[in-house]
C-alpha positions, 0 to 999 in steps of 0.5 A: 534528534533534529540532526536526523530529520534534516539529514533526511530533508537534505537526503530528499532535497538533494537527490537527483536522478542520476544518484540512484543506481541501475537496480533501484531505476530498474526496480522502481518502473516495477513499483511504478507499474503495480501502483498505477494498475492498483489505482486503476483496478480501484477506479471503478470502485462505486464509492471512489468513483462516486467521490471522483464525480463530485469533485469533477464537479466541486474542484475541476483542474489538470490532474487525472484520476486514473482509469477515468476522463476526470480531472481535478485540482492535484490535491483532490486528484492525490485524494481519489487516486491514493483511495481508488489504490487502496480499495483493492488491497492489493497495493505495494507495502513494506514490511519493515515500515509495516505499511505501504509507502508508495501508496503514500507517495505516487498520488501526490507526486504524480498529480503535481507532477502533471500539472507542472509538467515535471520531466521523468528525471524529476519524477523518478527522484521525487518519487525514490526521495519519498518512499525512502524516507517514508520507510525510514518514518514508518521504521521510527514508529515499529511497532505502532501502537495497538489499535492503529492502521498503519495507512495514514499514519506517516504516510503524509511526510513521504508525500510531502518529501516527494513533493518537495523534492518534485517542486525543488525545495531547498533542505529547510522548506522540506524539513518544515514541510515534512514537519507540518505533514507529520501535523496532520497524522491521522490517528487510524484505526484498524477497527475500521478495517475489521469492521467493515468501515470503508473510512479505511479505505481514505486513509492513503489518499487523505495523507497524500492530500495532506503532503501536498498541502504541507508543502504549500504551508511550507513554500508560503513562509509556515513553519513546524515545530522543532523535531515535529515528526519524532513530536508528532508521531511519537503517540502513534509507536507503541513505545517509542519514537526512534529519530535515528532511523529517520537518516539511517543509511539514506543513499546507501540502503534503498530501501525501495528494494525490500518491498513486496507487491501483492497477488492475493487481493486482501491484507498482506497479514492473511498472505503467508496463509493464502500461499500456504492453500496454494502450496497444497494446491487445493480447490475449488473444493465442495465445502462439504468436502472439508470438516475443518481448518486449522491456521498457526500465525503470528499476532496480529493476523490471528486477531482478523477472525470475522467469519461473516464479513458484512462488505468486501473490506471487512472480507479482505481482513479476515483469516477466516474467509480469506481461507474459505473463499480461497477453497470455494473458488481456487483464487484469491485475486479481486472476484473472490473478495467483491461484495458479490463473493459474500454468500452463506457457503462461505460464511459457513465454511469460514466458520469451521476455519480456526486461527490461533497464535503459534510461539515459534511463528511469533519468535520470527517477528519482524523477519518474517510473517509466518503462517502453518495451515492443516486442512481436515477433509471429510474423508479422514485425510489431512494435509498440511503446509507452513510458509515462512515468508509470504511470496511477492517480497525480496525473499520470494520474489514474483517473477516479472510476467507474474507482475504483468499478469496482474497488471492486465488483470487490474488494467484491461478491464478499466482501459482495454489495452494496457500494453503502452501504460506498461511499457512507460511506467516500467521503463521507468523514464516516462514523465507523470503527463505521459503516464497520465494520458496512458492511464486515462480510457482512450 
């Protein structure tokens, strides 16, 4: 098992730039573009920038958080941005490391990246390093166990690498880094997401903040236990940890290309639902006008089922009124899940909402995350639509100005003008302190 923990330090330690191929250097700028728009967007939300604030105070130092005049020690930077990114749900994930990599990896390499006045060919490898093997961890824990949210569970190790990899760490120092990262795995619970607890919404930031520290550890002289990250992590899989996954096809499958980038602000489980509603093209709608609605998923998704979500978290993990508040309003970007969209309109219509698990959509697990929608109108008609894969990953890709037009959408509102941030992160050769500058309100 150890052979495939130091292939993949050896993979991250001796990755340059100039490896990567023309596809995965393009791709990236796209990933790195969503990313900073979706810790933008998430900048204003009162909890990050209220914890933005106190930090300003408490650790002040020379990494931004983004969409603000802030600045703080990288740690606490990594911390707040990881967190402002996930409060939207609408940040970059993969669904075969079931969880989202980048979220995971940016903030710290970004922040370190700042205050060390890293190159952009120093960036791009250390953020490409740790989403690759942050995918391959996520892989060696499918399916986690039941009750685990999958922020904050081996995100810490893909931070760690892309430190790593950013500060030049030999193979050894980044494989104890990567092993104490995995040390400090949090135990999630997907509890607090379909409860409303917005702890859930740390969860990406606290394992950037941990990557870092780990390689601190590491470049100090500590150390981690032999096969730390299958010893660690093994808890978190629902039956068994698989090492080998940890080096599989590292430099010959990227995957940073099956990723999937997300329009529809809430959970990725209720998006197969949500495109199957604007495949009908239905709404805005009277809520009197609908009698029922009848969601067949898979699993997991048919379990987000509250109907009167007490937050906007809670909200953006239910089936139910990701489905109504699609209906009432005709969307289903960041307005239709903020606290301010909670009403008894929705609620009501959210209740006549039924979500079961259908056998075939089960059978297609892990390749596709299915959903079949049926909308009963009051008048007798009845529509239906079934969607295979949700859009936005490699099967049903988005096309580029769709991605921009999120960009604007999440960016303008906070900075104004957002064409420069665009245009340096997707060309995928701007360095963490230009990004950085771009990102912060003129």
């Amino acid at each position: 098992m150890t052979d495939h923990e130091r292939a993949a330090a050896a993979f991250a330690a001796d990755l340059d730039a100039s490896d990567l191929p023309p596809e995965v250097r393009d791709h990236v700028g796209l990933v790195l573009a969503d990313t900073l728009a979706a810790m933008v967007g998430g900048s204003t939300d009162p909890d990050t920038a209220a914890l933005a604030a106190q930090y300003a105070t408490e650790v002040p130092g020379e990494a931004t958080v983004l969409g603000t005049d802030h600045r703080l020690e990288p740690r606490f930077a990594a911390l707040v941005n990881g967190t402002g990114g996930t409060t939207l749900e609408l940040d970059e994930g993969h669904k075969y490391a079931a969880g989202h990599p980048a979220i995971h990896v940016l903030p710290a390499v970004l922040a370190v990246g700042e205050r060390d006045g890293a190159s952009a060919d120093e960036f791009l490898a250390a953020v490409v390093a740790g989403y690759e093997v942050a995918t391959r961890v996520g892989r060696a824990c499918y399916p986690l166990g039941d009750g685990y949210h999958p922020h904050g569970v081996w995100g810490a190790v893909g931070a760690a690498v892309g430190v790593a990899r950013l500060r030049s760490c030999d193979a050894e120092t980044t494989l104890h880094a990567m092993r104490i990262a995995a040390n400090s795995a949090q135990h999630t619970l997907m509890a607090a997401a379909t409860e409303g607890a917005t702890v859930r919404n740390s969860y990406a930031g606290k394992a950037n903040l941990d990557g870092i520290l780990a390689v601190d550890l590491a470049e100090a002289g500590f150390t981690g236990v032999v096969d730390g990250v299958a010893r660690h992590l093994f808890q978190a899989a629902e039956t068994e940890f698989d090492s080998t996954m940890l080096s599989a096809e590292l430099g010959e499958r990227w995957d940073v290309l099956g990723g999937y980038f997300k329009r529809h602000a809430a959970c990725r489980y209720t998006h197969p639902t949500l495109d199957a509603l604007d495949a009908l093209d239905i709404g805005p709608v009277d809520p009197a006008d609908v009698e029922s609605v009848l969601v067949e998923t898979y699993p997991t998704a048919a379990g987000l089922t509250p109907t009167r979500p007490k937050n906007a978290l809670q909200a953006k993990f239910s089936v139910p009124y990701a489905v109504a508040t699609r209906l009432l309003r005709g969307h289903s970007g960041k307005e239709a899940f903020a606290d301010e969209s909670l009403a008894d309109e929705v609620f009501a219509l959210a209740e006549r909402v039924e979500v079961v698990v259908a056998d075939d959509i089960a059978a297609r697990l892990p390749d596709a995350r299915s959903s079949r929608v049926t909308v009963r109108f009051a008048d007798g008609r009845e529509v239906s639509e079934e969607v295979e894969h949700a859009r936005g990953g490699a099967e049903r890709p988005w096309q580029e100005s769709e991605l921009r037009e999120k960009f604007d959408e999440l960016v303008a509102p906070v900075l104004g003008e957002s064409s420069a941030l665009w245009e340096a992160a997707r060309g995928g050769d701007a360095t963490p302190t230009e990004l950085c500058g771009l990102a912060r309100p003129n």
